[in-house]
C-alpha positions as CSV (number, residue, x, y, z in Angstrom):
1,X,-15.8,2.1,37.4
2,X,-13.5,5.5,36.5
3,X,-14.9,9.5,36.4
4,X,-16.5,10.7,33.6
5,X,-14.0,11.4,32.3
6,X,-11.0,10.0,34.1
7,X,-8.8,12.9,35.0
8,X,-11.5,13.7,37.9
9,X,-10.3,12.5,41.4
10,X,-13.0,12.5,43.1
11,X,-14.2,9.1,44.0
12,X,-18.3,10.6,44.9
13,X,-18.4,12.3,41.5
14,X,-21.9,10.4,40.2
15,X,-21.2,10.4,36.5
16,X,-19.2,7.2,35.6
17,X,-18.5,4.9,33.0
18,X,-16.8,1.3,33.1
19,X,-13.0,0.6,32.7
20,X,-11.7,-0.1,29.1
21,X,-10.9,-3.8,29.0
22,X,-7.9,-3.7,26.3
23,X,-6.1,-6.8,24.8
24,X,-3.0,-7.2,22.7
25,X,-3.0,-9.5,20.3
26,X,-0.9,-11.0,18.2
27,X,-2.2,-12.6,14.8
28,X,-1.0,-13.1,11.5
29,X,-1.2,-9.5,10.0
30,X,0.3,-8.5,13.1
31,X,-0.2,-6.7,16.0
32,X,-3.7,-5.8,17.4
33,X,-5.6,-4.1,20.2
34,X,-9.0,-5.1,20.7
35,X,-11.3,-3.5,23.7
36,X,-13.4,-6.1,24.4
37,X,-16.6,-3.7,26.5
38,X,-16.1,-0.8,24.1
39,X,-19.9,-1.4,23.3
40,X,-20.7,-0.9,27.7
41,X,-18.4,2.3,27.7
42,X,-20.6,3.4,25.0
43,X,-23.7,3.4,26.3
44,X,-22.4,4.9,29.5
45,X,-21.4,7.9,27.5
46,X,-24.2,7.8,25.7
47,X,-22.6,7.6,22.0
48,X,-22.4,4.9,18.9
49,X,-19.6,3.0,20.0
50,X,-18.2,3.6,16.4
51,X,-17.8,7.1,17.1
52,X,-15.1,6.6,19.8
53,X,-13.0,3.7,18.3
54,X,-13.1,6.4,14.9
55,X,-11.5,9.0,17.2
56,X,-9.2,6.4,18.3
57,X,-8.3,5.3,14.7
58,X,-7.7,9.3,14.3
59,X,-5.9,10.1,16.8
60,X,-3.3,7.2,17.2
61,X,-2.9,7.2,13.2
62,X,-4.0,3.5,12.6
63,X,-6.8,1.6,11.2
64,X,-9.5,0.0,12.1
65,X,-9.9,-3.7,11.6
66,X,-13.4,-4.5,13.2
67,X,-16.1,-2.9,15.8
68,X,-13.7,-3.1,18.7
69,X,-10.1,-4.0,17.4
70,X,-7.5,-1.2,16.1
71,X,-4.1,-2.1,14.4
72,X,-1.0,-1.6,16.6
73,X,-0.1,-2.2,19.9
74,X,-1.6,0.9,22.2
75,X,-2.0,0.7,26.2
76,X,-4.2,1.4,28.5
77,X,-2.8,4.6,29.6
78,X,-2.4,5.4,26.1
79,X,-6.5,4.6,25.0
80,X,-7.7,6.4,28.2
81,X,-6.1,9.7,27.5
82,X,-7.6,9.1,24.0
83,X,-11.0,8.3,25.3
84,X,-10.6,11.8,28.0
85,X,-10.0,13.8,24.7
86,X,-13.0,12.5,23.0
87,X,-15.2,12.6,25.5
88,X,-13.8,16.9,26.1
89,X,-14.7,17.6,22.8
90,X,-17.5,16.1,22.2
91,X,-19.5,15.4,25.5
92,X,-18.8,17.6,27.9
93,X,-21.2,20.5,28.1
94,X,-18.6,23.8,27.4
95,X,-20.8,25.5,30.2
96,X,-21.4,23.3,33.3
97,X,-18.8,21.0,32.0
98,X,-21.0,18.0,33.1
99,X,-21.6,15.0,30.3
100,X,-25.1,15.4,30.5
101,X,-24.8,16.2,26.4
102,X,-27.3,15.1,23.4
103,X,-25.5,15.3,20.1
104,X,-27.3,16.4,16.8
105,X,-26.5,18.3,13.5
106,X,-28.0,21.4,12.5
107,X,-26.9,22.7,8.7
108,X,-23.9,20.5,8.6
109,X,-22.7,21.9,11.9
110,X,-22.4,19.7,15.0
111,X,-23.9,20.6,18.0
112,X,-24.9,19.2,21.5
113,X,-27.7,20.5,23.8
114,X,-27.1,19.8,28.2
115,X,-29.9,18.1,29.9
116,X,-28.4,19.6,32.8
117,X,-27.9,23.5,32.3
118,X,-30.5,23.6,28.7
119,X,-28.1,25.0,26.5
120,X,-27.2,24.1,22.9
121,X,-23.3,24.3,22.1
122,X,-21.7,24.6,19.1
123,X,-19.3,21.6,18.9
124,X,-15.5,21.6,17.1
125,X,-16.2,20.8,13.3
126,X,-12.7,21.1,12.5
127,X,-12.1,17.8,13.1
128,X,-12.1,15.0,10.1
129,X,-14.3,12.7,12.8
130,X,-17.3,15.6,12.8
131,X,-18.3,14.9,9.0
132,X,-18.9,10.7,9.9
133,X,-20.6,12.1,13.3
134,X,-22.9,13.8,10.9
135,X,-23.4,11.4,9.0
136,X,-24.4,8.7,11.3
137,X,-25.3,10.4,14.2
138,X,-28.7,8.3,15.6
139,X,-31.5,10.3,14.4
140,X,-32.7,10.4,18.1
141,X,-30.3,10.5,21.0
142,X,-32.4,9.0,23.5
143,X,-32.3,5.8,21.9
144,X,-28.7,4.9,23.0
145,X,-29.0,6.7,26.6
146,X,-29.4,4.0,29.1
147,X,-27.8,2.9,32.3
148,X,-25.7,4.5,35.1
149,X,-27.2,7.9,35.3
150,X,-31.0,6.8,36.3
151,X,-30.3,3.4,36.6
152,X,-32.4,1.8,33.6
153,X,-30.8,-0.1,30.8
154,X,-34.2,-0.5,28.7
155,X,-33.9,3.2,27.6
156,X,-37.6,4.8,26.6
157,X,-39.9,2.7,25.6
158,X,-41.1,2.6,21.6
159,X,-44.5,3.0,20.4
160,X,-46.0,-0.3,19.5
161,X,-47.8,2.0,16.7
162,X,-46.8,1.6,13.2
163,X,-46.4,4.7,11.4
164,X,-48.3,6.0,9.0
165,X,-46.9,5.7,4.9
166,X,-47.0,9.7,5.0
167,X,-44.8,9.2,7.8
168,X,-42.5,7.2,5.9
169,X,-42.6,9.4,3.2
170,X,-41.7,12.7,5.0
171,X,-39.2,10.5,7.1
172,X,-37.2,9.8,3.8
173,X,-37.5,12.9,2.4
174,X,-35.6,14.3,5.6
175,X,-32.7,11.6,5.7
176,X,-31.8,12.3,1.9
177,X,-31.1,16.7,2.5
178,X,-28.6,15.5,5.7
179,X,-26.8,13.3,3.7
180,X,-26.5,15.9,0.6
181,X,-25.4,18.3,3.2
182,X,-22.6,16.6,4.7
183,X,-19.8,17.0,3.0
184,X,-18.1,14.6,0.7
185,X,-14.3,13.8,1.0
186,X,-12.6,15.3,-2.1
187,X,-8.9,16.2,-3.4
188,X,-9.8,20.0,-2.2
189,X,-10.8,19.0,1.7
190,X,-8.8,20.4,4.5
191,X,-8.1,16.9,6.0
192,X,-6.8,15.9,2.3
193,X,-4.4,19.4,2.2
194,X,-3.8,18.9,5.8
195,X,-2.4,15.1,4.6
196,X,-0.1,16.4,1.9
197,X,1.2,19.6,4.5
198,X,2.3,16.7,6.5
199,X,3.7,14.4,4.5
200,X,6.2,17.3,2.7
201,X,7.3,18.6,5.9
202,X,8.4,14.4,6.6
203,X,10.4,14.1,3.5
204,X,12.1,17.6,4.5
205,X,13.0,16.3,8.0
206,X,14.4,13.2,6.7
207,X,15.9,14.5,4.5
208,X,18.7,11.8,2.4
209,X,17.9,9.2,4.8
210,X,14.6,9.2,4.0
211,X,13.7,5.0,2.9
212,X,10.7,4.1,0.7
213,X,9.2,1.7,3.2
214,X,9.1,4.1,5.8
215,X,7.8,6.9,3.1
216,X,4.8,4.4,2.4
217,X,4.1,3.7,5.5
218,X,3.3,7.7,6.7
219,X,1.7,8.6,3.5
220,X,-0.4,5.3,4.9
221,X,-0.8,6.8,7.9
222,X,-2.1,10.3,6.8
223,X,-5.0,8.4,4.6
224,X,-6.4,6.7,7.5
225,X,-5.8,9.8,9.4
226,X,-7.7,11.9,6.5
227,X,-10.0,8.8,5.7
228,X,-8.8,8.9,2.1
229,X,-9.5,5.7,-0.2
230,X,-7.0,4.7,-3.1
231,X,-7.4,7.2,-5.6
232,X,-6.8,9.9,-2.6
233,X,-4.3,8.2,-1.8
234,X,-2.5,8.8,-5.3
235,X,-3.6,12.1,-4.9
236,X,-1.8,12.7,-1.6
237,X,1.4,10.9,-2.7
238,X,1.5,12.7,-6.3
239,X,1.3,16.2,-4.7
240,X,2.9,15.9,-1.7
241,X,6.4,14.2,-3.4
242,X,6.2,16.3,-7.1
243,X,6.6,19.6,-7.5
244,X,7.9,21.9,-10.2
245,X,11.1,19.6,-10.4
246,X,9.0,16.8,-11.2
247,X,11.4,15.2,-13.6
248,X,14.4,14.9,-11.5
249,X,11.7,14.2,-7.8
250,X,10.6,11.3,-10.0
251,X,14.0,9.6,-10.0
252,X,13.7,9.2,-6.5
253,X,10.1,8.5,-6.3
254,X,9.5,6.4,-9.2
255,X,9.7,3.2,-6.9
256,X,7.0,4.4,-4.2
257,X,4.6,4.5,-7.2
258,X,6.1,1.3,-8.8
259,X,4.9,-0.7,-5.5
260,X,1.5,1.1,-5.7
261,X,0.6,0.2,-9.3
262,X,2.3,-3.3,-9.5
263,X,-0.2,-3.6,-6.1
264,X,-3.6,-2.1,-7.1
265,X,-3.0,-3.0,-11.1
266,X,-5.2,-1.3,-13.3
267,X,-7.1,0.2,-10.9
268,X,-3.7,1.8,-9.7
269,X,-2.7,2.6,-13.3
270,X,-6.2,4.5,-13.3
271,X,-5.6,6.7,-10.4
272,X,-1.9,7.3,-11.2
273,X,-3.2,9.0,-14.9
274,X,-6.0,10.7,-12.9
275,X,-3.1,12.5,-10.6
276,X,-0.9,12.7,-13.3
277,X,-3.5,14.7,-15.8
278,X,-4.5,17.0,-12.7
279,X,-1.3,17.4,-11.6
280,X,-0.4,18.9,-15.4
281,X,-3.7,20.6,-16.2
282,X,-4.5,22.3,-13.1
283,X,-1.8,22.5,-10.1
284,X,1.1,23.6,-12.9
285,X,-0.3,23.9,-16.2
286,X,2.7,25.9,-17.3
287,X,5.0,22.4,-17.1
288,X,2.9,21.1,-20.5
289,X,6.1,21.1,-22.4
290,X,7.1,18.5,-19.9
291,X,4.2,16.2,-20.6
292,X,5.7,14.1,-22.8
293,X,9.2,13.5,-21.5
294,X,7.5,12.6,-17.8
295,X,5.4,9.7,-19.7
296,X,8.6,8.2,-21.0
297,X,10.2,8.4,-17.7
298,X,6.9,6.4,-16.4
299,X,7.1,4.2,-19.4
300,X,10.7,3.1,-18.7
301,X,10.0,3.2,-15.2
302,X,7.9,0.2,-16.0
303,X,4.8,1.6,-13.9
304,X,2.3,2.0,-16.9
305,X,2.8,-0.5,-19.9
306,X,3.0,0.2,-23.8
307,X,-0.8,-1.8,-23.7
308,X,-2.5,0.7,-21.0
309,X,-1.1,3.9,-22.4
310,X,-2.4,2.7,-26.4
311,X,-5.9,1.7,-25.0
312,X,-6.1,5.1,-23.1
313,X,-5.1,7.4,-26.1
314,X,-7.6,5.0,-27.8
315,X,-10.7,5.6,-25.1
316,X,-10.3,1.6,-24.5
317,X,-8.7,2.1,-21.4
318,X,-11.2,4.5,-19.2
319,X,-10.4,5.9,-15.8
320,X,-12.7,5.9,-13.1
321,X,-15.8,8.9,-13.2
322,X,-16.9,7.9,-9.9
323,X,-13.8,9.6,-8.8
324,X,-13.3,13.0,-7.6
325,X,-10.2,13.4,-9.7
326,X,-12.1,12.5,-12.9
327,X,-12.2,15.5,-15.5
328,X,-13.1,14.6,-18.7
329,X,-12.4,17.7,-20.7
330,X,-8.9,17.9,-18.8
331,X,-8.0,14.5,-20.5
332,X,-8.6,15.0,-23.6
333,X,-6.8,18.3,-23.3
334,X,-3.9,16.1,-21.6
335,X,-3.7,13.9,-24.9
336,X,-3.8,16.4,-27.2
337,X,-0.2,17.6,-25.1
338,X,0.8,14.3,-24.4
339,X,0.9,13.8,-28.9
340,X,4.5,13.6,-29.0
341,X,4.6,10.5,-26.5
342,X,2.1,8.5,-27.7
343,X,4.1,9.1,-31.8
344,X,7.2,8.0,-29.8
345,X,5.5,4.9,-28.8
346,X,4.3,3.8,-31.6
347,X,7.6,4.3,-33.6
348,X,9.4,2.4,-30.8
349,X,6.5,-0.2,-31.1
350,X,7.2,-0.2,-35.3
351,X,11.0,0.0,-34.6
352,X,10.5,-3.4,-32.2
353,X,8.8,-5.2,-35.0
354,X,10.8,-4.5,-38.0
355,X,13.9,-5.9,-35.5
356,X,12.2,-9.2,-34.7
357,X,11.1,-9.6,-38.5
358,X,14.6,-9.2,-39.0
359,X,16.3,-11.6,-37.0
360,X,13.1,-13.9,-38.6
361,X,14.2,-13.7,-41.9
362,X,18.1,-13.9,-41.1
363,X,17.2,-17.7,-39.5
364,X,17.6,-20.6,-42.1
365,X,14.0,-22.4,-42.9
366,X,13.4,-25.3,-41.2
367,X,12.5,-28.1,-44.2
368,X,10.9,-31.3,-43.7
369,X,12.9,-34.3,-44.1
370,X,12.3,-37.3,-45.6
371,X,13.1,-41.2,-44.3
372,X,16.1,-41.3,-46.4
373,X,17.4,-38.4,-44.7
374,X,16.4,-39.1,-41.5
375,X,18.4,-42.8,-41.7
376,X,21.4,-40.2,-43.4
377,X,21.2,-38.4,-40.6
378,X,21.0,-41.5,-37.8
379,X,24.0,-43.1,-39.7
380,X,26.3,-40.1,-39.0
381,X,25.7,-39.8,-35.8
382,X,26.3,-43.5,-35.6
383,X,29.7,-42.7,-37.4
384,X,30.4,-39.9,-35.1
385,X,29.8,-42.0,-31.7
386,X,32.1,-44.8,-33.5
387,X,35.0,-42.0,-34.0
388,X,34.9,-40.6,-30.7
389,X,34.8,-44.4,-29.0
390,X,37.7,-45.2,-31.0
391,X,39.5,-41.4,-30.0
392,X,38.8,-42.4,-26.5
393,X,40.0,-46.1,-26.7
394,X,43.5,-44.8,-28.8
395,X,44.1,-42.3,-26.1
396,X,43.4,-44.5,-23.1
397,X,46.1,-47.1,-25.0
398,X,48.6,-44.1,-25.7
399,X,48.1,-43.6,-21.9
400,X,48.7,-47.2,-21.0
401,X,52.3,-47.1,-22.9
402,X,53.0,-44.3,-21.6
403,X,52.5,-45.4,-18.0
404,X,54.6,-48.8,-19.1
405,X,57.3,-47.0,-20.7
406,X,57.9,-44.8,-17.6
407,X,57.9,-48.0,-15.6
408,X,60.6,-49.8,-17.5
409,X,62.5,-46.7,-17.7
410,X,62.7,-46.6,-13.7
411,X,63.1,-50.6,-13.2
412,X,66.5,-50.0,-15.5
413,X,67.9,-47.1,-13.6
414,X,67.5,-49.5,-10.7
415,X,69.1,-52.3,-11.9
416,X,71.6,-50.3,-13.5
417,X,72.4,-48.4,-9.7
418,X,72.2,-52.5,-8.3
419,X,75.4,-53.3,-11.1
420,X,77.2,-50.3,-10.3
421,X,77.4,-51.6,-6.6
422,X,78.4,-55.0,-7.1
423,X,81.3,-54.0,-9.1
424,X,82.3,-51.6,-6.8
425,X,82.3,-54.4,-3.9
426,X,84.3,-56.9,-6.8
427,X,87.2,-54.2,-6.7
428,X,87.5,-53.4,-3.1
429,X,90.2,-55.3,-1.3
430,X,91.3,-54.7,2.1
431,X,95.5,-55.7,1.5
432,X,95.1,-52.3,-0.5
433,X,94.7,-50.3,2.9
């Protein structure tokens, strides 16, 4: 057992909480840390045990893969200074700094209220964890506090009463104004500007050696960090990498985006128009001229195909209106800009055609033939097989001669050197010395 939390020595303080029990592993998607009491260190701090492995996921930039297990490989050391941060801002009374805390939301703001000195703190809301504490925070603390403290581990003890319809009633009509009132994740959130701060300030500091791989995986990173889903994610990317020099960033970029779409298909092709029509219509409506030169750049760039862009100028192709980036009126306002394109594409299309009828027309129709020409046909390449045998037979022969000529010519010269000797030997005499 360690101090609640850890960074107290001393070894009589009463609050405490069981060790972390962390695990690497090592699995197919990779590396994983999984803490296998999370659920016991929960209930000594008296929290949802998904609270603290959220912070985790926060903090350390990675994401969660189930209750207990986080991507990457993280320490001890590492989790526990973690879990001490968490447990600062969120459990610790600000007053008698003891954890003696009970969280609940009033008005979208967090707050706690000490058992031990009765009073109610204002909590830090700044964080992006505070809006999912709000969300699911347990609609009565006391449920979850058990153990340790007064040694029970049954908690209070439920009414075996069922209640009442009205109760029902005027329970559901209190869970639906909370869940209005907590805010919804959107393009315009802090946590979503806070991503896109980041992630310029990273492409400045790498500057020319900055490598798509490593790009993706940061602007990965800063979603989990910011809890974005896709379409956020396009969002994040689009305005964090493009600014008024769209058209020359997008050479660089083009391939980041590439990977996305190729990925998600048309449900990336969706979010990339959603981003792309914001990005023109609202962030810098004065770069409408360049409307229609970006969409060829995306066209050739092979990230949205001839078929999406003619279904979506023809409503047949609809982006999402679940999505916060969905604006209806800005789209069609987008088209109208975006005229010039879409006239390109169809001449390009027409142009295209006209070339393959073309080449058509230029090829010489096939006609049927009949058994007489078909035996025609077999007999000359009969004919032709006969002629190149016989080619093949006259040169092997020319070959052969040639090879029997060369050997006669060099069995004469021998014979002819063999003469020249003897006569040489007839002559000599040795009375001539």
């Amino acid at each position: 057992m360690i101090n609640i939390p850890s960074t107290i020595d001393d070894p009589a303080y009463r609050y405490k909480m069981p060790r972390m029990d962390c695990k690497q592993e090592s699995r197919l998607n990779g590396v994983k840390t999984n803490i296998f009491n999370l659920e016991d260190v929960a209930k000594a701090l008296r929290v949802p045990g998904d609270f603290i492995i959220r912070y985790m996921c926060a903090e350390l930039g990675v994401a969660r893969e189930k209750k207990s297990i986080i991507k990457g490989k993280h320490t001890y050391e590492e989790l526990l200074v973690v879990l001490d941060k968490f447990i600062d801002k969120y459990l610790l009374c600000p007053k008698c700094k003891k954890p003696e805390t009970s969280l609940f939301a009033e008005k979208k703001i967090l707050k706690c209220y000490c058992r031990a000195c009765g009073k109610v703190n204002k909590l830090d809301n700044s964080h992006k964890l505070t809006t999912h504490i709000i969300k699911d925070i347990p609609k009565d603390m006391s449920e979850i506090e058990t153990t340790i403290l007064d040694g029970t581990e049954d908690g209070p003890k439920k009414s075996s009463k069922k209640p009442s319809k009205k109760k029902k009633e005027d329970e559901k009509e209190e869970e639906d104004p909370l869940e209005e009132e907590v805010e919804k994740l959107t393009h315009e959130s802090e946590h979503i500007t806070h991503a896109i701060e980041n992630i310029v300030e990273y492409v400045k500091e790498k500057g020319e050696g900055l490598k798509i791989e490593d790009l993706k995986e940061e602007i990965r990173n800063q979603c989990v960090s910011a809890g974005a889903g896709q379409d956020l994610k396009y969002y994040i990317a689009f305005n964090s990498l493009f600014s008024l020099k769209i058209l020359k960033e997008f050479e660089q970029f083009k391939e980041l985006f590439k990977q996305y779409v190729d990925a998600d298909k048309e449900d990336g092709a969706k979010c990339f128009l959603m981003c792309t029509v914001k990005f023109f219509t609202e962030r810098f409506p004065k770069l409408e001229i360049a409307i229609p030169t970006f969409l060829i750049h995306v066209y050739e760039a092979e990230i949205i195909g001839e078929s999406i862009f003619t279904k979506w100028e023809a409503k047949k192709f609809k982006t999402d209106k679940k999505s916060c980036l969905y604006n209806r009126k800005a789209e069609k306002e987008f088209k109208k800009k975006a005229e010039k394109f879409f006239t390109w594409l169809k001449e390009a299309e027409e142009a295209e055609s006209e070339e393959d009828e073309d080449e058509e027309d230029d090829k010489p129709e096939k006609k049927e033939l009949t058994e007489e020409e078909i035996k025609q046909n077999k007999m000359r390449e009969l004919i032709e097989k006969d002629k190149l045998k016989q080619q093949q037979d006259l040169e092997e022969s020319k070959k052969k001669q040639m090879e029997e000529k060369k050997l006669a010519d060099e069995t004469t010269k021998t014979s002819e050197k063999v003469d020249l000797l003897n006569d040489k030997d007839g002559e000599f005499n040795f009375d001539d010395i």
